[in-house]
N, CA, C and O atoms as CSV, one atom per row, in Angstrom:
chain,resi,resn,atom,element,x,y,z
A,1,UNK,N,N,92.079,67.465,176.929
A,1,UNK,CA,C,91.265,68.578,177.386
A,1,UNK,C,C,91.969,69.888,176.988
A,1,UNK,O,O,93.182,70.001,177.164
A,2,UNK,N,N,91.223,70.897,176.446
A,2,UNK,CA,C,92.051,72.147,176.064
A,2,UNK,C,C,92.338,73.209,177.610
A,2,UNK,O,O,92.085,73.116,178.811
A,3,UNK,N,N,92.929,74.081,176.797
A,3,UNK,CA,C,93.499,75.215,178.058
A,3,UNK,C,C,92.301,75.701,178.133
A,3,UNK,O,O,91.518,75.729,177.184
A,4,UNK,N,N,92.025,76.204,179.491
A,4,UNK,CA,C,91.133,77.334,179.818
A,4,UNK,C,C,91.875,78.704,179.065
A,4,UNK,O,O,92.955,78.891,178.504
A,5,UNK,N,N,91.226,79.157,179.234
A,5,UNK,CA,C,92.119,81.280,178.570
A,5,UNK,C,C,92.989,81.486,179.692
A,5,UNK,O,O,94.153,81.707,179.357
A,6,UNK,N,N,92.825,81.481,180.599
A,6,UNK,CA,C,93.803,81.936,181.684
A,6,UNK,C,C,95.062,81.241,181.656
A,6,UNK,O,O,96.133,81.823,181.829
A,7,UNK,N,N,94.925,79.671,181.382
A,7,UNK,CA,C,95.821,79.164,181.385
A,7,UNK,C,C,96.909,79.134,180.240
A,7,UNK,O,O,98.068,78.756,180.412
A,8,UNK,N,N,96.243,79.697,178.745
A,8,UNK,CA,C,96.910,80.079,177.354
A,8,UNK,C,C,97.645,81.366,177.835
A,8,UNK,O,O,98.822,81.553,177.524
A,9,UNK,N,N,96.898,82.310,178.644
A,9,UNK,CA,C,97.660,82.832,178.778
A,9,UNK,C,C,99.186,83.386,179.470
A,9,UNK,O,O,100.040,84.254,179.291
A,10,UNK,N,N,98.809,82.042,180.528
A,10,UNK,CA,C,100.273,81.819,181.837
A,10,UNK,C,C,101.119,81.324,180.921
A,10,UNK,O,O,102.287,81.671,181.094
A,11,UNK,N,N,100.865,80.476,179.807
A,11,UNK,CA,C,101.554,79.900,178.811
A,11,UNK,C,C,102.177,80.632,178.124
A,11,UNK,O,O,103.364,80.484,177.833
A,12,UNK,N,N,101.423,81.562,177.755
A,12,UNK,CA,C,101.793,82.466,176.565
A,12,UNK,C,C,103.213,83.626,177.495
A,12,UNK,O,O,104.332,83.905,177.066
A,13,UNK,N,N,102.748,83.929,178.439
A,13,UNK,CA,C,103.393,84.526,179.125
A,13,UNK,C,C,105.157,84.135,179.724
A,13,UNK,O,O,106.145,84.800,180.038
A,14,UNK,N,N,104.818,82.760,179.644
A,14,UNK,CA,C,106.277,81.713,180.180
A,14,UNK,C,C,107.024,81.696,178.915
A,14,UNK,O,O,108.242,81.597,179.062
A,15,UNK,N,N,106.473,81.789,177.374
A,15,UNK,CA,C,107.018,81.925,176.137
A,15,UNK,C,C,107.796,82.999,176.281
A,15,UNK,O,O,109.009,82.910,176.472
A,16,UNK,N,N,107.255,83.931,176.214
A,16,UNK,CA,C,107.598,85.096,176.133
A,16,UNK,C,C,108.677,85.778,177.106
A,16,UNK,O,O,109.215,86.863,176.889
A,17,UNK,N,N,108.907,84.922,178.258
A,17,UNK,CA,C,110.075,85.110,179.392
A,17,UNK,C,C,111.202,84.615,178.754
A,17,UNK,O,O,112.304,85.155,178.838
A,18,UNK,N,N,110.871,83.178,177.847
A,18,UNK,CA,C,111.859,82.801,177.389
A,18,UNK,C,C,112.462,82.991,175.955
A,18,UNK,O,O,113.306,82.253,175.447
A,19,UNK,N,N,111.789,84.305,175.280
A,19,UNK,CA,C,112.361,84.837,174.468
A,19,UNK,C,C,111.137,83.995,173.158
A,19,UNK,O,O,110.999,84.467,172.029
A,20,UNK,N,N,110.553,83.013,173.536
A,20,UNK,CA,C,109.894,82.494,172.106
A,20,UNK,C,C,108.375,83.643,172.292
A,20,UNK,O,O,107.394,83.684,173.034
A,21,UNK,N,N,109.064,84.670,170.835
A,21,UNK,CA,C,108.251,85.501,170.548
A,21,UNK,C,C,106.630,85.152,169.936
A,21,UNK,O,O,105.511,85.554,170.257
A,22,UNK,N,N,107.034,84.399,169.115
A,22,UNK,CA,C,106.200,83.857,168.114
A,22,UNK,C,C,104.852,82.881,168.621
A,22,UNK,O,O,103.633,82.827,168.454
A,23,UNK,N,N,105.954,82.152,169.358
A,23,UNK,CA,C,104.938,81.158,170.287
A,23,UNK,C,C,104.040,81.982,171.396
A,23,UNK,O,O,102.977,81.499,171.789
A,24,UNK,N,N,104.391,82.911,171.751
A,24,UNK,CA,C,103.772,83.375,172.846
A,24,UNK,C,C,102.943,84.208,172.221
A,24,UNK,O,O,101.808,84.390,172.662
A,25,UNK,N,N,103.471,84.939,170.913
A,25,UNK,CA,C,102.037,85.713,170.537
A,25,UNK,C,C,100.771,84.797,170.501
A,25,UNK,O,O,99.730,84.867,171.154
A,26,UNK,N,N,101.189,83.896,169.515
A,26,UNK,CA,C,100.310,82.838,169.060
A,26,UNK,C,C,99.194,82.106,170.587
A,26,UNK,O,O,98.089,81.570,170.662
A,27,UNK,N,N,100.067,82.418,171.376
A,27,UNK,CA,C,98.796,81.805,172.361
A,27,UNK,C,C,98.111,82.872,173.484
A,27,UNK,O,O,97.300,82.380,174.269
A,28,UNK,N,N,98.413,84.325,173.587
A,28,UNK,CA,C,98.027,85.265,173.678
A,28,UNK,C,C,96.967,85.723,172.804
A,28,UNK,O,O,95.963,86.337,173.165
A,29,UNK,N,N,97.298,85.345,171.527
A,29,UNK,CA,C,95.784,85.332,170.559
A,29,UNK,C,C,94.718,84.640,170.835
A,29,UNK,O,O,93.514,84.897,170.814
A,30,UNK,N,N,95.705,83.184,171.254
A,30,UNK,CA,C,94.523,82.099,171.682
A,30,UNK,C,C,93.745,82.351,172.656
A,30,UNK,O,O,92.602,81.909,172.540
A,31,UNK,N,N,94.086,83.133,173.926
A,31,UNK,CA,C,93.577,83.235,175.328
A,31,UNK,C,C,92.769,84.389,175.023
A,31,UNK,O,O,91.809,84.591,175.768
A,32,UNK,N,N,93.021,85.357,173.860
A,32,UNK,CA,C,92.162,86.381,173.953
A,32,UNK,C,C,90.751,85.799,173.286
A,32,UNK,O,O,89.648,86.091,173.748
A,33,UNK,N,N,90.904,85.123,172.384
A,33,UNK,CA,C,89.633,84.818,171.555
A,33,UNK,C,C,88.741,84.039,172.448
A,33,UNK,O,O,87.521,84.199,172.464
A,34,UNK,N,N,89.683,82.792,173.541
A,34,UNK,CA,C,88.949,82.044,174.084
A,34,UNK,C,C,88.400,82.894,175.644
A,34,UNK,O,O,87.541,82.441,176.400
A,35,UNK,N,N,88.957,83.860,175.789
A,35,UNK,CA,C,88.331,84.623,176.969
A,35,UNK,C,C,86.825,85.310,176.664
A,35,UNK,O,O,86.012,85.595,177.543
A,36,UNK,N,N,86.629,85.521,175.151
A,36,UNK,CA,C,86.101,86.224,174.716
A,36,UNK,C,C,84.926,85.202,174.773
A,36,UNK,O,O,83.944,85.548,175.431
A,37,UNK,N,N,84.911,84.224,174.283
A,37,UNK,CA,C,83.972,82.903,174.138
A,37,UNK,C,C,83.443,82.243,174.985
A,37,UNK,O,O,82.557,81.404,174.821
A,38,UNK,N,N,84.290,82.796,176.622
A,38,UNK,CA,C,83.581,82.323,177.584
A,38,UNK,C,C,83.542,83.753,178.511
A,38,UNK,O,O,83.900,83.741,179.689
A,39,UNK,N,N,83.241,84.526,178.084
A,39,UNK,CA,C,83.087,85.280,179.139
A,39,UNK,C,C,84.320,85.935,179.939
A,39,UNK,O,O,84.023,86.675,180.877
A,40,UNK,N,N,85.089,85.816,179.774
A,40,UNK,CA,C,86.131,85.469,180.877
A,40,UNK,C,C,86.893,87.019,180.521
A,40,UNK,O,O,87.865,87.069,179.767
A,41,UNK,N,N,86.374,88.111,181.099
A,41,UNK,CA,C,86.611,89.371,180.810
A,41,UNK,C,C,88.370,89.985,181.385
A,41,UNK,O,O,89.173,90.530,180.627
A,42,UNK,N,N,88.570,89.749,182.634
A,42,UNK,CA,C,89.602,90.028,183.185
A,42,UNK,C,C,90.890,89.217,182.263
A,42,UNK,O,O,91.899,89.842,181.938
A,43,UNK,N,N,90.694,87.791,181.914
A,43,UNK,CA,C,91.658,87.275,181.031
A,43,UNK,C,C,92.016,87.922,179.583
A,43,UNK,O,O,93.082,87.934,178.967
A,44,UNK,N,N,90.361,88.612,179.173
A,44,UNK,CA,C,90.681,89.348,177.646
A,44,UNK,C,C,91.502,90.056,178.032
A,44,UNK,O,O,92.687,89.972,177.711
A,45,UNK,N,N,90.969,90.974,178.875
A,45,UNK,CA,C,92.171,92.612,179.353
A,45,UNK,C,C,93.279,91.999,178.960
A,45,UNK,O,O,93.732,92.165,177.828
A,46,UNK,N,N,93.887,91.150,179.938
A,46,UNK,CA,C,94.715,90.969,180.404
A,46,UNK,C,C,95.769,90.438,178.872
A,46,UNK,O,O,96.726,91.057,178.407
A,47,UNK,N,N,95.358,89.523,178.525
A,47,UNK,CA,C,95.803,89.171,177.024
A,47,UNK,C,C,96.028,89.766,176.063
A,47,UNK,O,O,96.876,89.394,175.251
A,48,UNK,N,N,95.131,91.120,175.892
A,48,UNK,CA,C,94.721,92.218,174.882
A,48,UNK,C,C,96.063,92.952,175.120
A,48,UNK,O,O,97.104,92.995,174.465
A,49,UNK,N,N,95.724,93.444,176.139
A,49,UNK,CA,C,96.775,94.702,176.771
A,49,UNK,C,C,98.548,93.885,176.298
A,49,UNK,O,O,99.317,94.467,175.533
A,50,UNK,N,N,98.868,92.566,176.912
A,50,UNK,CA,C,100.358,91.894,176.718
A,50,UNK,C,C,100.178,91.904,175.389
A,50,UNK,O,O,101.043,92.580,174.832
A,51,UNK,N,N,99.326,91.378,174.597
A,51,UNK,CA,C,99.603,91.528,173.378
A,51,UNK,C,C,99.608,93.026,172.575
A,51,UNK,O,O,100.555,93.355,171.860
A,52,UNK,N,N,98.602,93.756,172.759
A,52,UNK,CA,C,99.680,95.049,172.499
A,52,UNK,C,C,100.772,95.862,172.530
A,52,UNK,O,O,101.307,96.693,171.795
A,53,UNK,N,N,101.024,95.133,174.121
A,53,UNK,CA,C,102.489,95.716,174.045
A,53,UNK,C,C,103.390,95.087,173.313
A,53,UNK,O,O,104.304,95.722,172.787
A,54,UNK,N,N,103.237,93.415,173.134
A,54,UNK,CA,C,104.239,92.751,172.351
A,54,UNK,C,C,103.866,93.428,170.935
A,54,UNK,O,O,104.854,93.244,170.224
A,55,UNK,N,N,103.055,94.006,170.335
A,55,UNK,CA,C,102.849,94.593,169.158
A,55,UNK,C,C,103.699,96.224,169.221
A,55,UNK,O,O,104.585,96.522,168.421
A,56,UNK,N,N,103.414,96.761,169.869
A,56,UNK,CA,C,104.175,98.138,170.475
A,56,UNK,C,C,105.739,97.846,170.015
A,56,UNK,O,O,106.420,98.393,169.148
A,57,UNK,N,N,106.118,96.498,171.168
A,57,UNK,CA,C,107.500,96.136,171.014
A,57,UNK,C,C,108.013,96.209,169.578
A,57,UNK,O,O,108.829,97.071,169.252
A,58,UNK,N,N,107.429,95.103,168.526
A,58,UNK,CA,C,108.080,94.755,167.577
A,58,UNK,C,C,107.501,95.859,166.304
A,58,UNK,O,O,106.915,95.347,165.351
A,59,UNK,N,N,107.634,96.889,166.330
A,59,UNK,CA,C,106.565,97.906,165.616
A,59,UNK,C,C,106.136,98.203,164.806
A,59,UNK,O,O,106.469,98.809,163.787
A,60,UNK,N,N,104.536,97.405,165.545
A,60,UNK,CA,C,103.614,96.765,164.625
A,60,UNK,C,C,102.162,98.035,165.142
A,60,UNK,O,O,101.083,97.952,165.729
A,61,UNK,N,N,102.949,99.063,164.522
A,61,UNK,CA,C,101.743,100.179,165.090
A,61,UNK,C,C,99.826,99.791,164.806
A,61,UNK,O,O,99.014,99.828,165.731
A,62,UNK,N,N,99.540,99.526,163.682
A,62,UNK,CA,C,98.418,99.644,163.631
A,62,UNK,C,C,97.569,98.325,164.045
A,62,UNK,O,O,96.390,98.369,164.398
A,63,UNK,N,N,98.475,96.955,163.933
A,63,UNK,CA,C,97.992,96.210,164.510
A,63,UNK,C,C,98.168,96.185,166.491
A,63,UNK,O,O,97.748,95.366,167.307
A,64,UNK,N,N,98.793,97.190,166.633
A,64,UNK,CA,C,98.727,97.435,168.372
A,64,UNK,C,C,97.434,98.577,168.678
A,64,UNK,O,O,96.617,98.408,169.583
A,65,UNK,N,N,97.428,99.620,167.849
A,65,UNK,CA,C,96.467,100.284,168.101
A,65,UNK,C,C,95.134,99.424,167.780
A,65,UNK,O,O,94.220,100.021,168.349
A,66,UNK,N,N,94.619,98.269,167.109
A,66,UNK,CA,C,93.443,98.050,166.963
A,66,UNK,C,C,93.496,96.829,168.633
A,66,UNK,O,O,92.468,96.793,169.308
A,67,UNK,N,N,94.016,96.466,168.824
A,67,UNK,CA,C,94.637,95.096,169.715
A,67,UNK,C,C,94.624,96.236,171.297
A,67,UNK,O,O,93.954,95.773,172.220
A,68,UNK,N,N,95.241,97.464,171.539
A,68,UNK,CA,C,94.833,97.961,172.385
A,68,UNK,C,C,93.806,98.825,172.439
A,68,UNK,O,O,93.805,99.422,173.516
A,69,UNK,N,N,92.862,99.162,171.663
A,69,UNK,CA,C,91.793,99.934,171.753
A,69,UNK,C,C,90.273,98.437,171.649
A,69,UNK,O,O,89.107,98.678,171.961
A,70,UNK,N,N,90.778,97.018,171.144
A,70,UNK,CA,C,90.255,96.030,171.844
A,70,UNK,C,C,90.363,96.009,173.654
A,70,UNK,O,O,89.439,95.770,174.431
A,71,UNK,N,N,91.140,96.190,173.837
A,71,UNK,CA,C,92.058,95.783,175.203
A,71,UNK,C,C,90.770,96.881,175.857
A,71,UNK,O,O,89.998,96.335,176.645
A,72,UNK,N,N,90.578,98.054,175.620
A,72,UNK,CA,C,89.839,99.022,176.430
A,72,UNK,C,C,88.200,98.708,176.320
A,72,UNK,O,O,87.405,98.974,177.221
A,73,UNK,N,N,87.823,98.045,174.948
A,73,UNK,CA,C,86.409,98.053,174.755
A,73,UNK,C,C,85.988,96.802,175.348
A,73,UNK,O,O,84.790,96.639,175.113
A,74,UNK,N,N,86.475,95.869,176.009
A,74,UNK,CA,C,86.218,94.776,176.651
A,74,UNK,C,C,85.117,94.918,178.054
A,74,UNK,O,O,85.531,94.863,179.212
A,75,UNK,N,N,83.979,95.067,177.764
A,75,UNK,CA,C,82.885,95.134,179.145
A,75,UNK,C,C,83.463,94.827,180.074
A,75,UNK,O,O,84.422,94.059,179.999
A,76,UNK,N,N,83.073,95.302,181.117
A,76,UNK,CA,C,84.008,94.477,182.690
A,76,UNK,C,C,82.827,95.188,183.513
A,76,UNK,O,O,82.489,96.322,183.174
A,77,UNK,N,N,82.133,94.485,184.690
A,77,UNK,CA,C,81.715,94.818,185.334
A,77,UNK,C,C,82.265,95.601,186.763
A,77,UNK,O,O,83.464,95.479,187.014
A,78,UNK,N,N,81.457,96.359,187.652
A,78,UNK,CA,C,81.871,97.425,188.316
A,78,UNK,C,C,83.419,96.871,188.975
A,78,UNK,O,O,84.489,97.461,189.119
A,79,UNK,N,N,82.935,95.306,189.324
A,79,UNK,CA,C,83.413,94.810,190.674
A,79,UNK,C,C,84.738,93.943,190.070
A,79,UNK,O,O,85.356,93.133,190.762
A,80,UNK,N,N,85.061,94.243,188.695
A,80,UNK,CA,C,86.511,93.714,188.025
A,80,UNK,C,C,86.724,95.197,187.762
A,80,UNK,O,O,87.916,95.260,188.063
A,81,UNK,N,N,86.412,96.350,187.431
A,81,UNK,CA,C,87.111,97.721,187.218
A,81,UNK,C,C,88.260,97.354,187.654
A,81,UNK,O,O,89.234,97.286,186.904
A,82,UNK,N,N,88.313,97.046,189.017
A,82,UNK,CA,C,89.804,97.753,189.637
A,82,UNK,C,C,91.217,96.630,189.282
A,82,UNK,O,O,92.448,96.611,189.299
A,83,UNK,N,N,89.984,95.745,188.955
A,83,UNK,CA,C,91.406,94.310,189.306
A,83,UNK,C,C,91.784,94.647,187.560
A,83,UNK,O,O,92.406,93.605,187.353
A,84,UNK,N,N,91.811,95.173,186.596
A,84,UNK,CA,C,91.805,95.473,185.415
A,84,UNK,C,C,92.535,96.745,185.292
A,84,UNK,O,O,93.412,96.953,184.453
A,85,UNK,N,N,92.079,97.673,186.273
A,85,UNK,CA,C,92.871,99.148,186.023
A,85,UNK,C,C,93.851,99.278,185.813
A,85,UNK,O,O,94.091,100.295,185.162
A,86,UNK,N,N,95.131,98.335,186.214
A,86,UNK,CA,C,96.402,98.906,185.506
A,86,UNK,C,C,96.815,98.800,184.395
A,86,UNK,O,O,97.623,99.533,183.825
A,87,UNK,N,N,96.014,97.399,183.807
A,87,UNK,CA,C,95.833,96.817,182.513
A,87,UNK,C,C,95.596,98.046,181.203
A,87,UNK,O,O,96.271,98.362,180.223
A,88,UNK,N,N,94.331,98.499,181.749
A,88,UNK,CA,C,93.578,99.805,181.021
A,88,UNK,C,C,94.130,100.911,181.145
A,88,UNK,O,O,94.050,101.490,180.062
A,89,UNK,N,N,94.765,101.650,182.051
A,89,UNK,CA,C,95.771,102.556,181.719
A,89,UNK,C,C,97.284,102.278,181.047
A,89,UNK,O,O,97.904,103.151,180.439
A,90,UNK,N,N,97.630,101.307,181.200
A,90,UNK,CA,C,99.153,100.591,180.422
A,90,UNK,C,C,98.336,101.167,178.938
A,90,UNK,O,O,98.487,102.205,178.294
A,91,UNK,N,N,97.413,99.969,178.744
A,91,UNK,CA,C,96.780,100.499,177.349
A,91,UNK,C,C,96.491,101.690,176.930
A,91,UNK,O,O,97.032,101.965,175.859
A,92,UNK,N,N,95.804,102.536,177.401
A,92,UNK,CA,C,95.428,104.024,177.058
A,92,UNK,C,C,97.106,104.732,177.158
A,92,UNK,O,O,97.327,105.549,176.264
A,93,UNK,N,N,98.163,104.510,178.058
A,93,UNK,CA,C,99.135,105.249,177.638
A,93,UNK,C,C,100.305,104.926,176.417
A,93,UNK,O,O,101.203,105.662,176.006
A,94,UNK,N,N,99.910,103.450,175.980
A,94,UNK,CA,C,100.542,102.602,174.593
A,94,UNK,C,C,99.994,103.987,173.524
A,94,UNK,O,O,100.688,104.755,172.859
A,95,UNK,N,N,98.427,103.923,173.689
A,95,UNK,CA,C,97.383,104.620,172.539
A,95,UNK,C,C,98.324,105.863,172.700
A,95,UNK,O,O,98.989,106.080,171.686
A,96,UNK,N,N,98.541,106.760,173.777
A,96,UNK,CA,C,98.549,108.097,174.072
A,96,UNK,C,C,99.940,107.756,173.010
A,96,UNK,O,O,99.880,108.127,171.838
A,97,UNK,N,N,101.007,107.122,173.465
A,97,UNK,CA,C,102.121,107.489,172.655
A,97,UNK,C,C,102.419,106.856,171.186
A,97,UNK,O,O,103.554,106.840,170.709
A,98,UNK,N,N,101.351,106.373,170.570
A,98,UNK,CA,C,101.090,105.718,169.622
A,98,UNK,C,C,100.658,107.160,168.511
A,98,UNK,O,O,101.174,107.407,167.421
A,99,UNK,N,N,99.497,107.991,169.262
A,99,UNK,CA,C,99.129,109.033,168.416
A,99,UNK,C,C,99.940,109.890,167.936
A,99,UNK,O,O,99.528,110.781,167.193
């Protein structure tokens, strides 16, 4: 049975504690595409945004600016706004110091 997105991305996230860069991008990609495929809006943010910053980190400017200005265009309804908001400002202040 495959990962849900949420769960690529707890994955992706436990990589990335442990220093495997590569691996964790790689499934941060995965959780974003598959959030995207099911709907699963709060997981895109959420994936979009870590993966920009891991793009920020290793500096990979233009592929972070397209990866966080994804991160912002992701629909979210009224009643996920908030559970998303820190997500979306992390991102908009990556952009701010990116310009």
């Amino acid at each position: 049975m495959p990962l849900s997105a949420s769960q690529l991305l707890t994955k992706a996230l436990h990589l990335l504690d442990r220093g495997d860069i590569e691996g964790g991008e790689t499934l941060l990609r995965q959780a974003a595409g598959s959030s995207a495929e099911t709907a699963d809006s709060v997981t895109a943010v959420t994936a979009l945004c870590c993966l920009g910053e891991l793009l920020v980190q290793q500096g990979r400017r233009t592929e972070a600016v397209e990866t966080l200005r994804s991160c912002l265009a992701v629909p979210l309804p009224d009643d996920l706004a908030e559970v998303c908001a820190a997500e979306r400002a992390t991102a908009r202040q990556h952009l701010a110091d990116l310009a």
